[in-house]
C-alpha positions in Angstrom: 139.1 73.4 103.9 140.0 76.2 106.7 142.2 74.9 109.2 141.7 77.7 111.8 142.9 76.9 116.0 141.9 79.0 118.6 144.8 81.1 119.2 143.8 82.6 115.5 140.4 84.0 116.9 140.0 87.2 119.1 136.7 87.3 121.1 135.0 90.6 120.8 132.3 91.2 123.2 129.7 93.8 121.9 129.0 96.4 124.8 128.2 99.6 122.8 125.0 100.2 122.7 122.5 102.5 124.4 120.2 100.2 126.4 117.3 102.3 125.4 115.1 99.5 126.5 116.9 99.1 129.7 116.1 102.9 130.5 119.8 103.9 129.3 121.8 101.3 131.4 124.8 99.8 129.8 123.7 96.3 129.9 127.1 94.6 130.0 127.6 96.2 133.7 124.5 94.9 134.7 124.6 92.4 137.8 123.9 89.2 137.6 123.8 86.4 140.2 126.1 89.2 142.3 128.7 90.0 139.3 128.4 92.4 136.2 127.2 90.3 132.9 130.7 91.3 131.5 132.3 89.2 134.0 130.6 86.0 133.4 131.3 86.5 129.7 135.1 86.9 130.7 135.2 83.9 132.9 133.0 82.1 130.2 135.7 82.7 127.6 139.1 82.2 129.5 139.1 78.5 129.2 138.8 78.6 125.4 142.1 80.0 125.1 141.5 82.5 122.6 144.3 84.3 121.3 142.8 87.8 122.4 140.0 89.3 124.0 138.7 92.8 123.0 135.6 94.8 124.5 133.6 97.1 122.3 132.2 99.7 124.7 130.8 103.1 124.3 130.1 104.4 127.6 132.3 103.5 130.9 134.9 102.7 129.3 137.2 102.6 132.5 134.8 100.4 134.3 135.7 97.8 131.4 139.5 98.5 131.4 139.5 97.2 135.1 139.5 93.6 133.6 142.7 93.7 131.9 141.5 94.0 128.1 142.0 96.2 125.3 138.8 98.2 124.7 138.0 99.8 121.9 135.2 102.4 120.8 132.8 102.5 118.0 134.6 105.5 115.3 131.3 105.4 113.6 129.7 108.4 116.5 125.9 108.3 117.7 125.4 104.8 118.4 125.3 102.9 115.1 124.6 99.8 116.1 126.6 96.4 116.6 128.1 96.7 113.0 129.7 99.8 113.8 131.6 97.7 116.9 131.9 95.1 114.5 134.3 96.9 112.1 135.5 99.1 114.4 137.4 95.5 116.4 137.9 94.3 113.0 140.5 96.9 112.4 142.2 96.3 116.2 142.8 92.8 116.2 145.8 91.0 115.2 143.9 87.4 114.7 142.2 86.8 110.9 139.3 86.1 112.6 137.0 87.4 115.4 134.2 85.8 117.7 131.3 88.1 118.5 129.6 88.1 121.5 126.7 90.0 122.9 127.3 92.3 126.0 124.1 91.7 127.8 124.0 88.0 127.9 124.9 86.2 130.7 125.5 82.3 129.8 127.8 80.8 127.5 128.1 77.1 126.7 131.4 75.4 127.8 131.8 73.9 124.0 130.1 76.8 122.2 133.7 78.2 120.5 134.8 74.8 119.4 131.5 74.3 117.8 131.2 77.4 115.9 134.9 76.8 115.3 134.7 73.1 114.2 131.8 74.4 111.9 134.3 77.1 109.8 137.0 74.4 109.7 134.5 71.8 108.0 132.6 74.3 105.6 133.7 76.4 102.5 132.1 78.8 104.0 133.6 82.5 105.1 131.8 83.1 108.1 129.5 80.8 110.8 126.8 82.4 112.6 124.7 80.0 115.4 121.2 79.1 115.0 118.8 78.5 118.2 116.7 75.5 116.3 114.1 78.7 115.2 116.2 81.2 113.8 119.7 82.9 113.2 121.4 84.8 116.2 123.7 87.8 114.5 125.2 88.2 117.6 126.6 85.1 117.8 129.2 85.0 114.9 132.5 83.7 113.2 133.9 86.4 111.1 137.1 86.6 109.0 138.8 89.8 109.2 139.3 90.0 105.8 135.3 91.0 104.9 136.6 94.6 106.7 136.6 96.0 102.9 133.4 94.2 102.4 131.6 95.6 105.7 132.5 99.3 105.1 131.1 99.8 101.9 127.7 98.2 103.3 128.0 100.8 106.2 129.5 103.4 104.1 125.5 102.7 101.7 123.9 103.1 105.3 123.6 99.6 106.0 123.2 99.4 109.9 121.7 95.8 110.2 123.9 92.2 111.4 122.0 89.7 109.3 121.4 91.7 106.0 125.0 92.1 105.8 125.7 88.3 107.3 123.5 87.4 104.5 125.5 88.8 101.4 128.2 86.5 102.7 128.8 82.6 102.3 127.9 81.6 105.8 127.5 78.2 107.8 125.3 78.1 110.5 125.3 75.5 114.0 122.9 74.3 115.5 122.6 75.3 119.0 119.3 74.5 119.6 120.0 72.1 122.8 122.1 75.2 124.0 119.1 77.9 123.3 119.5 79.5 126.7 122.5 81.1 125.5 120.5 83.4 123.9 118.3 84.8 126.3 119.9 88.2 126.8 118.8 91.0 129.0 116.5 93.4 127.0 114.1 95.3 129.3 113.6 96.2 133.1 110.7 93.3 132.8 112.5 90.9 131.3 115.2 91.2 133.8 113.1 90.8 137.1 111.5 87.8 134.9 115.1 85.9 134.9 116.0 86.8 138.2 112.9 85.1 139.6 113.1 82.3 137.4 110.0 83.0 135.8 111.6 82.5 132.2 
């Protein structure tokens, strides 16, 4: 049985992509409730007493030193998708394992780390990946560092997509389903007047 702690386990907040729906805004700057989603992530986080946090960002990347934290860039060029940031933080960190998180969302439960974390500790599985009550949320994920020689060769064979790679691993999942607005992320101009007037 894994008997992982906190201070083993590096948040990595995923910030690198295009926002191609968004109209090319990087989502994790976007404001919400007055303050940039990347800072309600932060102050989300800081009471879990991580051992590190890391941002993967691909454009503005001084706007996100501001806050203090290492960030890091994807080395796989033209936007590859979150498994290039994936790999590329799994080869910065000094924990063995790392906490994804989604740049564009803007809610995270107070116990959501020492769920997924209780989860890893109670399985024999390698990884832990949340679960909204309908389906898997890739972005949302428990990962040992170890599976960085496992994740290159599935990029290296053009493999771009979170879950087919989550799903060649032994994985646990949690239920989050009474926690499910945690997932709603920001994904078009739409969408995002839609939250802000409550309508969702």
């Amino acid at each position: 049985m894994t008997h992982i702690k906190q201070e083993q386990i590096t948040a990595v907040i995923l910030a690198g992509g295009q926002g191609s729906r968004m109209g090319g805004l990087d989502k994790g700057l976007i404001e919400w409730q007055g303050r940039p989603l990347i800072e309600h992530l932060l102050a989300a986080l800081l009471p879990a007493h991580l051992g590190a946090i890391l941002i993967n960002a691909n454009r503005n990347q001084t706007i996100y030193q501001r806050y203090g934290f290492p960030v890091v860039s994807d080395q796989i060029p033209d936007y590859q998708g979150p498994l290039a940031g994936l790999a590329t933080a799994m080869q910065a960190v000094k924990t063995p394992y790392i906490l994804t998180l989604p740049g564009d969302s803007f809610y995270l439960a107070p116990d959501f780390v020492a769920r997924m974390l209780r989860a890893l500790n109670t399985s024999q599985s390698d990884l832990v990946l949340a679960h909204d009550g309908e389906q898997l949320q890739p972005s949302y994920a428990l990962v040992p560092v170890s599976l960085l020689p496992n994740l290159g060769a599935f990029l290296a064979s053009g493999g771009r997509k979170l879950r087919a790679w989550y799903e060649q691993q032994s994985m646990a999942t949690v239920d989050c389903s009474d926690i499910a607005i945690m997932f709603q992320n920001i994904n078009t101009p739409a969408h995002y007047q839609a939250l802000q007037e409550g309508r969702l």
